[in-house]
DSSP file (Angstrom, degrees, kcal/mol; ACC not computed):
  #  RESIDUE AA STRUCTURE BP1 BP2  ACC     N-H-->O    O-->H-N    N-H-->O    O-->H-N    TCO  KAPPA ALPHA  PHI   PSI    X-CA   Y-CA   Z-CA
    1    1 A X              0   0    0      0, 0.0    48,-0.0     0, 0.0     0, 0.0   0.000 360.0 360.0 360.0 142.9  -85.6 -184.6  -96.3
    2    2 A X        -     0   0    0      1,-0.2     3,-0.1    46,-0.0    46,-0.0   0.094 360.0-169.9 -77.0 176.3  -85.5 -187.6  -98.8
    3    3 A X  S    S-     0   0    0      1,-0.3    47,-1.6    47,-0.1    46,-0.6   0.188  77.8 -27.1-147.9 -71.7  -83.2 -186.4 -102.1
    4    4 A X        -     0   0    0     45,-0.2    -1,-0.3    44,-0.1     2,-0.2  -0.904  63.1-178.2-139.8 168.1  -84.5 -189.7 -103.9
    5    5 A X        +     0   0    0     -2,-0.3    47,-1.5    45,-0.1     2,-0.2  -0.846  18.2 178.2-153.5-175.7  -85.7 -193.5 -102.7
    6    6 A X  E     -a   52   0A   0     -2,-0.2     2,-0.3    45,-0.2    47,-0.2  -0.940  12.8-179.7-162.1 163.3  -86.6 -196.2 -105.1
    7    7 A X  E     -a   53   0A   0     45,-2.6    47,-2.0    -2,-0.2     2,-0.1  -0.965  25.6 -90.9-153.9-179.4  -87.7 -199.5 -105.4
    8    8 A X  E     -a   54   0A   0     -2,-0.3     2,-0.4    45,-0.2    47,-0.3  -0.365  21.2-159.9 -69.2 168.1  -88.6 -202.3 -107.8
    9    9 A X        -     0   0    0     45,-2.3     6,-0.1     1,-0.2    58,-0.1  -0.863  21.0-150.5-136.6 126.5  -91.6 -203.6 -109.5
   10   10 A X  S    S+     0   0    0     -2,-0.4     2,-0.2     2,-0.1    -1,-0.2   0.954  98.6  27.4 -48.9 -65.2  -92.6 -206.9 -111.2
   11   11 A X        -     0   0    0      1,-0.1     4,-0.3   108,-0.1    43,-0.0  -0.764  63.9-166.6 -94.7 148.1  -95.2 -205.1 -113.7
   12   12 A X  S  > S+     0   0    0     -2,-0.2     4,-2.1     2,-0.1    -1,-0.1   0.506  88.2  56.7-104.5 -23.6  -94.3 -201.5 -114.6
   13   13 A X  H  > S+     0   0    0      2,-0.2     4,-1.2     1,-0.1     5,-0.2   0.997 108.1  43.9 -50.2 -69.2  -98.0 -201.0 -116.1
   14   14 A X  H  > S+     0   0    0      1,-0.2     4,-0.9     2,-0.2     3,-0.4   0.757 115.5  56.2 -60.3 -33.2  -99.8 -202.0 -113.0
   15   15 A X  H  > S+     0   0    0     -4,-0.3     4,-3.5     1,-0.2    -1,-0.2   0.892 104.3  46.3 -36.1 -61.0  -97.3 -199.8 -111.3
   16   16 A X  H  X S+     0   0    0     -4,-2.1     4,-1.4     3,-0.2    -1,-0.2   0.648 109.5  54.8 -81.4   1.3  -97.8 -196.8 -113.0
   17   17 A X  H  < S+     0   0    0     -4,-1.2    -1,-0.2    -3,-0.4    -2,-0.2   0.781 111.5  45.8 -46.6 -50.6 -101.5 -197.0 -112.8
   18   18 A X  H  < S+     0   0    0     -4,-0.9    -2,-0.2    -5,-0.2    -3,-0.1   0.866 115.4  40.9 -77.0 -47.8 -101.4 -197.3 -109.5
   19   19 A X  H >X S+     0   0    0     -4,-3.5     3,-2.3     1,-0.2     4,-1.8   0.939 113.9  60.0 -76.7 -51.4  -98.7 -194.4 -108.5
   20   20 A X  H 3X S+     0   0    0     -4,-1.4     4,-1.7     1,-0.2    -1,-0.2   0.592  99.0  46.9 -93.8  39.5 -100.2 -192.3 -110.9
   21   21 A X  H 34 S+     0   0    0      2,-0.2     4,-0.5    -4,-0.1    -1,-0.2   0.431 115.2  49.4-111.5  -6.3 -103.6 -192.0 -109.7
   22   22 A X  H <> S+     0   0    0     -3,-2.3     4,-1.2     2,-0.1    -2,-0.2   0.735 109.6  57.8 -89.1 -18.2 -102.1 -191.3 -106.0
   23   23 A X  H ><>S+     0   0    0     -4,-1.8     5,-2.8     2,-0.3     3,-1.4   0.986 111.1  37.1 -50.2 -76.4  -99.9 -188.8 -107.7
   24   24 A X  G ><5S+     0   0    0     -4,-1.7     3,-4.0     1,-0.3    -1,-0.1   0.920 114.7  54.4 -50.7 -76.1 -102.6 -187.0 -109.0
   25   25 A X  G 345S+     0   0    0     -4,-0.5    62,-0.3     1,-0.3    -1,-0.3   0.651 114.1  45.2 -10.3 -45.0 -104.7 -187.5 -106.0
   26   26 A X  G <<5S-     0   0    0     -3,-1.4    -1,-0.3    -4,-1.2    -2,-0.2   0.436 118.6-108.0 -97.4   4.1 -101.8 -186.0 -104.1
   27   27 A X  T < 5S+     0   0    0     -3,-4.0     2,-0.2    -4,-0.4    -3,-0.2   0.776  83.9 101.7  64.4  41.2 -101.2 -183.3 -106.2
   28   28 A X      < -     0   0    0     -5,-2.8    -1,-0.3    -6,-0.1    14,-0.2  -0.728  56.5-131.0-132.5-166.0  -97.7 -184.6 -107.9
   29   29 A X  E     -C   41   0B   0     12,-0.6    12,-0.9    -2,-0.2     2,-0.3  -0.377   8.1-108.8-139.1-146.1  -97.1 -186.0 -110.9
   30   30 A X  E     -C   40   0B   0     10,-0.2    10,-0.2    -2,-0.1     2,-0.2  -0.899  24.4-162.4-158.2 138.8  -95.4 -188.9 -112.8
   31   31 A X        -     0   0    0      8,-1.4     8,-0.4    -2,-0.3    12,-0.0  -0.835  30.4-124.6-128.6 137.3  -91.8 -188.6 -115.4
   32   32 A X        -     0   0    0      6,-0.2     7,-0.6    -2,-0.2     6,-0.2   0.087  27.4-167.8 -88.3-133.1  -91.3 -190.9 -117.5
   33   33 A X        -     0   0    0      4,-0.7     3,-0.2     5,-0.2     5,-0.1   0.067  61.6 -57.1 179.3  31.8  -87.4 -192.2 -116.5
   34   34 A X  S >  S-     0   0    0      1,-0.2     3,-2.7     2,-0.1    -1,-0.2   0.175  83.0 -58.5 102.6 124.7  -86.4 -194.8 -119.7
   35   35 A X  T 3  S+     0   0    0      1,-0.3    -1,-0.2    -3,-0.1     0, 0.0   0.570 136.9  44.3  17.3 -65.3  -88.7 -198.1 -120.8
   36   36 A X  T 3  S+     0   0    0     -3,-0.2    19,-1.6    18,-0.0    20,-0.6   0.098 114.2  24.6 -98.3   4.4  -88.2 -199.5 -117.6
   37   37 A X  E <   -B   54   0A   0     -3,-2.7    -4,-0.7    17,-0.2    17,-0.2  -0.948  50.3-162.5-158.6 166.4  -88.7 -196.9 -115.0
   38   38 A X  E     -B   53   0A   0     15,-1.7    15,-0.9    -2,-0.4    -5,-0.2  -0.618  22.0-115.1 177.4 152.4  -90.3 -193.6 -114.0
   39   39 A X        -     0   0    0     -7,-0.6    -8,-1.4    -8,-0.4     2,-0.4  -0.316  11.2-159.4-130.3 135.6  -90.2 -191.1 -111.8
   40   40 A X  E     +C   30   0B   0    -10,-0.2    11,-1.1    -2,-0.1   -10,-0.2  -0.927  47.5 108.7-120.7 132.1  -93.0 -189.9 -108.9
   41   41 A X  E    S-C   29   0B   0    -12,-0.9   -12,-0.6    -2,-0.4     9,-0.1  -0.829  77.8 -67.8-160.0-146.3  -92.4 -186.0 -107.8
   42   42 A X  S    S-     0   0    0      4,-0.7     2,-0.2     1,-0.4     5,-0.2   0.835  92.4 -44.1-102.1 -18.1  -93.4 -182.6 -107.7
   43   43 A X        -     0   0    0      3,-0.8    -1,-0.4   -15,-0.1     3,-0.4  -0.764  50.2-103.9 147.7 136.3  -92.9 -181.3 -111.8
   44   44 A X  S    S+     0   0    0     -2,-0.2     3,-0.3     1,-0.2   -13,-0.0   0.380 129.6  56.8 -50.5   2.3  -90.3 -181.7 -114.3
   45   45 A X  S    S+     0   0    0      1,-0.6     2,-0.3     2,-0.0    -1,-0.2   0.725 115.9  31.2-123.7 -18.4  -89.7 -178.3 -113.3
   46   46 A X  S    S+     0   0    0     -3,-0.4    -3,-0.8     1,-0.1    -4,-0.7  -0.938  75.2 164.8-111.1  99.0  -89.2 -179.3 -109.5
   47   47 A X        +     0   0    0     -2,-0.3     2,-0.7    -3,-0.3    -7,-0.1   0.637  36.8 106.1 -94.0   1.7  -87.7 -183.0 -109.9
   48   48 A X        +     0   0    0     -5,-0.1     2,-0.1     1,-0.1   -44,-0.1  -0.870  67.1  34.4-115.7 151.3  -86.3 -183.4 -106.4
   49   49 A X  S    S+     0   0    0     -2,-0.7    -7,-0.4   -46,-0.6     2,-0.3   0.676  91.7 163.3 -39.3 133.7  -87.5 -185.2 -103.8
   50   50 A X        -     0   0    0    -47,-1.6    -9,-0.3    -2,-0.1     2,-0.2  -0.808  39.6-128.8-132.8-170.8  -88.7 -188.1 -106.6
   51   51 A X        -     0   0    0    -11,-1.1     2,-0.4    -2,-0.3   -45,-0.2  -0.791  18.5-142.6-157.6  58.4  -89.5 -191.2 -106.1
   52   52 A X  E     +a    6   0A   0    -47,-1.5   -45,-2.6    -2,-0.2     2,-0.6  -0.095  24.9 171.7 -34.4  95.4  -87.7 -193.9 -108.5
   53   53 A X  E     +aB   7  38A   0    -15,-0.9   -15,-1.7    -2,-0.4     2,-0.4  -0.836  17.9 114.5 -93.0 138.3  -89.9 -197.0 -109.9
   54   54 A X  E     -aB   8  37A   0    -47,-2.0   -45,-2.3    -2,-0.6   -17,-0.2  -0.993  63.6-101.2-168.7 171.1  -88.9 -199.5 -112.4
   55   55 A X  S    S+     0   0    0    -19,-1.6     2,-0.3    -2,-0.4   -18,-0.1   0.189  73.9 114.3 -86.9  -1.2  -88.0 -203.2 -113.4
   56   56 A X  S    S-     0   0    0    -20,-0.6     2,-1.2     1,-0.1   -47,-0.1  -0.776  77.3-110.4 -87.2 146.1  -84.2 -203.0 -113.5
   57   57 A X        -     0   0    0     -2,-0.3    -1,-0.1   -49,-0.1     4,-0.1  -0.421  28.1-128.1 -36.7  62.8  -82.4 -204.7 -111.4
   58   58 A X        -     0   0    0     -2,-1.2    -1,-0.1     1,-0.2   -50,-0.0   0.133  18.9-137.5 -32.6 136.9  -80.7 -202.0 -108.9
   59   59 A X  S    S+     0   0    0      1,-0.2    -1,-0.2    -3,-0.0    -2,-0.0   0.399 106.2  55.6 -68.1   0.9  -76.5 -203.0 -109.1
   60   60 A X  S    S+     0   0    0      2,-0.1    -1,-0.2    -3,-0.0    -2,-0.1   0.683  80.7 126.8-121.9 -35.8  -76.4 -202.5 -105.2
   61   61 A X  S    S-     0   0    0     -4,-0.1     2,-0.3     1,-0.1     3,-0.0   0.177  70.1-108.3 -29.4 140.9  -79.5 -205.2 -104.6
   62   62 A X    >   -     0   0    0      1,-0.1     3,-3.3     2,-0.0     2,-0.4  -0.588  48.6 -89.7 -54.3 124.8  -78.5 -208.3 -101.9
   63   63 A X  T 3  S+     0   0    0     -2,-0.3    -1,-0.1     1,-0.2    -2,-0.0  -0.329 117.4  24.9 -56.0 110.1  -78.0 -211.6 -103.9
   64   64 A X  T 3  S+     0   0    0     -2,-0.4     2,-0.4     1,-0.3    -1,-0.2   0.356  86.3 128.7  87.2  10.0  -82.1 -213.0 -103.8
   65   65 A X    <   +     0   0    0     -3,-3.3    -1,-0.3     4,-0.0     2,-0.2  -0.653  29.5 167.8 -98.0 156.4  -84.1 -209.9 -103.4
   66   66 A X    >>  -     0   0    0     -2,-0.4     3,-1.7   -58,-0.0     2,-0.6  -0.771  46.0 -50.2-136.4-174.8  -86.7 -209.3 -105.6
   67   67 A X  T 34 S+     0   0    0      1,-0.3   -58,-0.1    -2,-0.2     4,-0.1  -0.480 127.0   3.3 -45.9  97.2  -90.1 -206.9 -106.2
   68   68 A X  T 34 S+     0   0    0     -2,-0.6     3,-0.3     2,-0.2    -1,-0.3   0.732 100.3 121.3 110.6  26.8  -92.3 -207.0 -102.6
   69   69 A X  T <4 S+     0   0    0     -3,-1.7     2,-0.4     1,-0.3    -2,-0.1   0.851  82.9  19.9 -80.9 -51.6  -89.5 -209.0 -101.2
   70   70 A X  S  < S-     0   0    0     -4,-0.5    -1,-0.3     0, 0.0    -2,-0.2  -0.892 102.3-130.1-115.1  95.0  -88.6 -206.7  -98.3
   71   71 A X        -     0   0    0     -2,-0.4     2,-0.4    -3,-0.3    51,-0.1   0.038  26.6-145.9 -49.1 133.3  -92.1 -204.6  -98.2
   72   72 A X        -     0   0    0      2,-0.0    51,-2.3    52,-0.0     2,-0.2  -0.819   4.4-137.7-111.7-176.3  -91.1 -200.9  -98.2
   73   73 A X  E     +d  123   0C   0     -2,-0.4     2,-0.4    49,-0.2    51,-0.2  -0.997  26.6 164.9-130.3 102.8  -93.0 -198.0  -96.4
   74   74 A X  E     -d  124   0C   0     49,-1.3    51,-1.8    -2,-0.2     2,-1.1  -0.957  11.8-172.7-109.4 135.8  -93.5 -194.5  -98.3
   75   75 A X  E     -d  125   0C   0     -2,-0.4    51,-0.3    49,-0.2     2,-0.2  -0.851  13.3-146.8-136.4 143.0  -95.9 -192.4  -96.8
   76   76 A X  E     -d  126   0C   0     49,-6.0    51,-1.6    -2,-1.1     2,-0.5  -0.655  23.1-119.8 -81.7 146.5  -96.7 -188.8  -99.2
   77   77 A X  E     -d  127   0C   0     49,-0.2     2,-0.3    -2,-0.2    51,-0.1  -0.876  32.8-170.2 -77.7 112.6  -97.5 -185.6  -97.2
   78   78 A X  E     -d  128   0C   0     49,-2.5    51,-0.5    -2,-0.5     6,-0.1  -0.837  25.2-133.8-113.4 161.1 -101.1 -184.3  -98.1
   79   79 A X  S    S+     0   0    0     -2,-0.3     2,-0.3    49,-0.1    49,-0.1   0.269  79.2  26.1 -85.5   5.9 -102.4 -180.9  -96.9
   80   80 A X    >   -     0   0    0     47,-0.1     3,-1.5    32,-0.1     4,-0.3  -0.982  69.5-117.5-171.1 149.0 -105.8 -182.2  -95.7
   81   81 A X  T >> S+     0   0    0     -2,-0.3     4,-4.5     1,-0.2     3,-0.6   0.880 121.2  59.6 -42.0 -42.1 -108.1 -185.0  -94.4
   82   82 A X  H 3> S+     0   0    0      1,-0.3     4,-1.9     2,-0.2    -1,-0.2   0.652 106.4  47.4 -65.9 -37.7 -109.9 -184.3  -97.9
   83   83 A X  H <4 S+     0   0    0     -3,-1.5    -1,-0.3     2,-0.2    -2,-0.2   0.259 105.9  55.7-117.7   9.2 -106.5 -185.3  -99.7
   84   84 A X  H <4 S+     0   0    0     -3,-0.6     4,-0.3    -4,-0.3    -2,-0.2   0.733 110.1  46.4 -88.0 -47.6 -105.9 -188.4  -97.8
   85   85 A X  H >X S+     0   0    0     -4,-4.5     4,-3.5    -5,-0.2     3,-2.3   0.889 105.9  56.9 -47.8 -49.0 -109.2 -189.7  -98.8
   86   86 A X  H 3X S+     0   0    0     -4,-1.9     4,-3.0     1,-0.3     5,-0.3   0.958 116.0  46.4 -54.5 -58.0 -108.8 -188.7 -102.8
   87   87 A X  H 3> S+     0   0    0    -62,-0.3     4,-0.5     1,-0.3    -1,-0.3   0.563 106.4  49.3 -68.1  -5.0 -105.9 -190.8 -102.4
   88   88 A X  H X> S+     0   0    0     -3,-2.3     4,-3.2    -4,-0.3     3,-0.8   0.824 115.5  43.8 -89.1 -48.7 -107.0 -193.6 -100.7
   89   89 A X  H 3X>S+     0   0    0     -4,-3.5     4,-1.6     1,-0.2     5,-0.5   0.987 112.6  52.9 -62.3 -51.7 -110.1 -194.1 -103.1
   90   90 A X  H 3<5S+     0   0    0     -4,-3.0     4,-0.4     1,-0.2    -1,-0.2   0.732 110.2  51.8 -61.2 -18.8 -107.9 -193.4 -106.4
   91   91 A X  H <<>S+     0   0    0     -3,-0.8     5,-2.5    -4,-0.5    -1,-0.2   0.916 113.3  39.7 -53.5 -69.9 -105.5 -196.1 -105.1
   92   92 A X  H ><5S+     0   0    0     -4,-3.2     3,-2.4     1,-0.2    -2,-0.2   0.945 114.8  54.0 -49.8 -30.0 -108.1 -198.7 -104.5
   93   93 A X  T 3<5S+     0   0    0     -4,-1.6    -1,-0.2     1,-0.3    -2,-0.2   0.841 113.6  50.0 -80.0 -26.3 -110.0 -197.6 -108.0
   94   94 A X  T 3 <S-     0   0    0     -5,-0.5    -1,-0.3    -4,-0.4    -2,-0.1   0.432 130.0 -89.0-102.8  21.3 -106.5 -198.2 -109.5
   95   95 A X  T < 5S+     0   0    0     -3,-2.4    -3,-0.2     1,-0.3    -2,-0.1   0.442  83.4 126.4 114.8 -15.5 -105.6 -201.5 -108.2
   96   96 A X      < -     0   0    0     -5,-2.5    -1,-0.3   -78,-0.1    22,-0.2  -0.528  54.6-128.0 -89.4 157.5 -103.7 -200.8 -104.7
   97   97 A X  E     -E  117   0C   0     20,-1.9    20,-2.2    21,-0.1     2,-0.2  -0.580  29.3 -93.6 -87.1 160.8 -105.5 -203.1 -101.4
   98   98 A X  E     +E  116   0C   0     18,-0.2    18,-0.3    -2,-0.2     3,-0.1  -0.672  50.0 160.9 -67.3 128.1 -106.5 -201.8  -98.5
   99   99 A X  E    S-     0   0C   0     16,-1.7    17,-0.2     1,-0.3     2,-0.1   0.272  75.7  -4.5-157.8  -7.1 -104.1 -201.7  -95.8
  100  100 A X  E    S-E  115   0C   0     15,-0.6    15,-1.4    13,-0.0    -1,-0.3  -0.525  79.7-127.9 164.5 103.7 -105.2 -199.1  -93.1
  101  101 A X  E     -     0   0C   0     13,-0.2    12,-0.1    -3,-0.1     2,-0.1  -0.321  43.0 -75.0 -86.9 161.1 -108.4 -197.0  -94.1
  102  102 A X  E    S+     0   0C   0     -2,-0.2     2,-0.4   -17,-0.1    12,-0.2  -0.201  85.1  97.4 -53.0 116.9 -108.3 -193.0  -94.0
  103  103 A X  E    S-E  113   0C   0     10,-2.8    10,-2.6    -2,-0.1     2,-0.2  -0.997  72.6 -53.2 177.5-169.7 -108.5 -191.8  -90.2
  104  104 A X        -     0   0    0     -2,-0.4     2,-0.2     8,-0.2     8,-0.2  -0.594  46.2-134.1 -93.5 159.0 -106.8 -190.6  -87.1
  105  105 A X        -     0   0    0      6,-0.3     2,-0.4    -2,-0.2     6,-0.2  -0.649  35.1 -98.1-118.2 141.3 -103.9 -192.7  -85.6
  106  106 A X  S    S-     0   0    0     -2,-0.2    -1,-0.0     1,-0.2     0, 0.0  -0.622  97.4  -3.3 -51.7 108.1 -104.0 -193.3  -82.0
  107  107 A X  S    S+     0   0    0     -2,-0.4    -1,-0.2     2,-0.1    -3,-0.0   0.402  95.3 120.2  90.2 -25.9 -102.4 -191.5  -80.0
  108  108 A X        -     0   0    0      1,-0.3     2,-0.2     3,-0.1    -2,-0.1   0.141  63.5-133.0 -75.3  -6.1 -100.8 -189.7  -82.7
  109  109 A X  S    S-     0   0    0      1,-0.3    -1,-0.3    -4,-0.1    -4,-0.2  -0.568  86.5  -7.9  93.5-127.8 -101.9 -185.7  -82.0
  110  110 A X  S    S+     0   0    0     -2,-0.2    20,-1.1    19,-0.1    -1,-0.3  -0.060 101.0 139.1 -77.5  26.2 -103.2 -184.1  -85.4
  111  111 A X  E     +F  129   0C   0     -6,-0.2    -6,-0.3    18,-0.2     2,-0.2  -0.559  26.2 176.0 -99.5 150.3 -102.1 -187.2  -87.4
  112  112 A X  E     +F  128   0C   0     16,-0.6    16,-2.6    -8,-0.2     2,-0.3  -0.932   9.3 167.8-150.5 122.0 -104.5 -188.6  -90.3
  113  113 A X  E     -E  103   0C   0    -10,-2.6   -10,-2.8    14,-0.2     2,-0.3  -0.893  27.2-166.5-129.4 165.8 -103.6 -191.6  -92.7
  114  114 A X  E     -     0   0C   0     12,-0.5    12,-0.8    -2,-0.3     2,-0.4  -0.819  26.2-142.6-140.7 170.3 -105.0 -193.8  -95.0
  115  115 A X  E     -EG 100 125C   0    -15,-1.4   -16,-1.7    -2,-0.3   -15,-0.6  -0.974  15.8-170.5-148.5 112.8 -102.7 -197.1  -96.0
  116  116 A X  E     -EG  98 124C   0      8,-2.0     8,-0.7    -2,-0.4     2,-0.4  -0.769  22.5-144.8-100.9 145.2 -102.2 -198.9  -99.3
  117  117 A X  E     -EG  97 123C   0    -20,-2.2   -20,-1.9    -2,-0.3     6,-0.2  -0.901  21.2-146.7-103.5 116.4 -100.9 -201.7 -100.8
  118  118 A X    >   -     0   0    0      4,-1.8     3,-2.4    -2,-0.4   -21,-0.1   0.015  47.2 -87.0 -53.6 162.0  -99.3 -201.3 -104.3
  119  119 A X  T 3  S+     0   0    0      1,-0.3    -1,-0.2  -105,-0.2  -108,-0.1   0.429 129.6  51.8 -74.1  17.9  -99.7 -204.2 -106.5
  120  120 A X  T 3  S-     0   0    0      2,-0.2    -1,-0.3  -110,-0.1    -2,-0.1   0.057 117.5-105.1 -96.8  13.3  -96.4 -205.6 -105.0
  121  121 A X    <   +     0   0    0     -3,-2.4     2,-0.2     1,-0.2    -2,-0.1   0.494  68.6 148.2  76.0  -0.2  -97.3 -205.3 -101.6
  122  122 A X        -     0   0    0    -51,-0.1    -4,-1.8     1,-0.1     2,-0.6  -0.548  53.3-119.5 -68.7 131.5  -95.1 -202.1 -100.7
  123  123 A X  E     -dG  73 117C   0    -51,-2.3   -49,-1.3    -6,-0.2     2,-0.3  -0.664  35.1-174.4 -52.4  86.6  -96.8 -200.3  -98.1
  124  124 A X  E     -dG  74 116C   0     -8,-0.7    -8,-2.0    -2,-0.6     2,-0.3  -0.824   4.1-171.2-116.2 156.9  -97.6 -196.8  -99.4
  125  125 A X  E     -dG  75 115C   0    -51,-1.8   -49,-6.0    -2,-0.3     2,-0.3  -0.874  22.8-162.1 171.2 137.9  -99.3 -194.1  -97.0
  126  126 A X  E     +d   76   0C   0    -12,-0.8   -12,-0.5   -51,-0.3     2,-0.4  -0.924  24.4 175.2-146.1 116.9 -100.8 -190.7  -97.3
  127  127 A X  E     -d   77   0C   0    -51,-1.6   -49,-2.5    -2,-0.3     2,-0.6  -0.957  22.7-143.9-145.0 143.6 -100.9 -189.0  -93.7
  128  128 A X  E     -dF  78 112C   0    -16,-2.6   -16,-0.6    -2,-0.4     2,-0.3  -0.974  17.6-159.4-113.4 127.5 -102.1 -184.8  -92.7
  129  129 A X  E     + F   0 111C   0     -2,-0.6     2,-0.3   -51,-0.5   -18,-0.2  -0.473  39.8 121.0-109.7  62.9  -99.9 -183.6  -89.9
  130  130 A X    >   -     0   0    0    -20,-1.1     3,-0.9    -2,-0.3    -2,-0.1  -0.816  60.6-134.5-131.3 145.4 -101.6 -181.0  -88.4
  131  131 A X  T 3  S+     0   0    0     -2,-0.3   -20,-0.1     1,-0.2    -1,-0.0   0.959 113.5  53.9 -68.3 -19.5 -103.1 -180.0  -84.7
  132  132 A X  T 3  S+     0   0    0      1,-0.2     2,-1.2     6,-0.1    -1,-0.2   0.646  89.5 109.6 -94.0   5.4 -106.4 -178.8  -86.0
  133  133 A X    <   +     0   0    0     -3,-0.9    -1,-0.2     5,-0.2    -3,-0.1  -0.445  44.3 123.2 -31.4  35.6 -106.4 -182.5  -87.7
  134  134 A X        -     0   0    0     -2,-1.2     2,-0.7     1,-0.2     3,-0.5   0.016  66.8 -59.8-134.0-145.2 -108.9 -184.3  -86.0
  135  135 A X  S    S+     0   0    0      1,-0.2    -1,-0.2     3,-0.0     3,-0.1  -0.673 124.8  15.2 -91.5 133.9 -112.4 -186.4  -86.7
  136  136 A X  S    S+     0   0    0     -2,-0.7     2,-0.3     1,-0.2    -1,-0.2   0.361 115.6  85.2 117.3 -39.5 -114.4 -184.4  -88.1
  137  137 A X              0   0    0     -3,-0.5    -1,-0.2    -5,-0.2   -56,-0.0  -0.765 360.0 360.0-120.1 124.1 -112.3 -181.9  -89.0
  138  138 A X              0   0    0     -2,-0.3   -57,-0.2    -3,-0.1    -5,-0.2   0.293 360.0 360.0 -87.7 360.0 -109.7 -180.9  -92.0
């Protein structure tokens, strides 16, 4: 288990449009974190595991990286087929591309994902990990 991740973003609007309408969709919510940033979790009242976004310039960055430079990969834990979907449509509705549409993975047991790209190109991913998971099926 994650304690925090982060990344950048070129726009922080179109960012927080985007994360919080999977938020909601996923049943977490959005802090704001300063001008420049804010924070993706469970509640002000649970803040850990969160999910840093912003426009500053992390002190630790590599000398040329920038926003969508090195694509990350997040993928949220939903409880249901039901709660992959909400989040895949509220992601397109809010700006994010398509990247992987909501379904079972190959090979994969009870696995169901759906696949995003945020309006930087980070890869962000919504997945139900369960045996009774299957097509058809929540």
């Amino acid at each position: 288990m994650l304690d925090h991740t982060g990344f950048v973003v070129s726009d922080l609007a179109k960012a927080r449009r985007f994360y919080e309408a999977i938020a909601k969709a996923l049943g977490l919510g959005t802090i704001d974190n300063g001008p420049q940033a804010f924070l993706l979790g469970r509640s002000a009242e649970q803040p850990l595991p969160y999910l840093w976004i912003g426009t500053l310039r992390p002190s630790y960055w590599a000398e040329g990286s920038r926003p969508g430079l090195n694509q990350v990969h997040v993928a949220f834990t939903a409880p249901s087929k039901a709660v992959v979907d909400e989040f895949y449509r509220a992601g397109l509705a809010a700006g994010g591309r398509d990247n992987g549409k909501p379904g079972p993975r190959e090979g994969s047991g009870g696995y169901y994902g759906a696949f995003l790209l945020d309006p930087d190109g980070n890869n962000i991913e919504a997945c139900a990990r369960n045996s009774t998971v299957q097509l058809g099926k929540d």
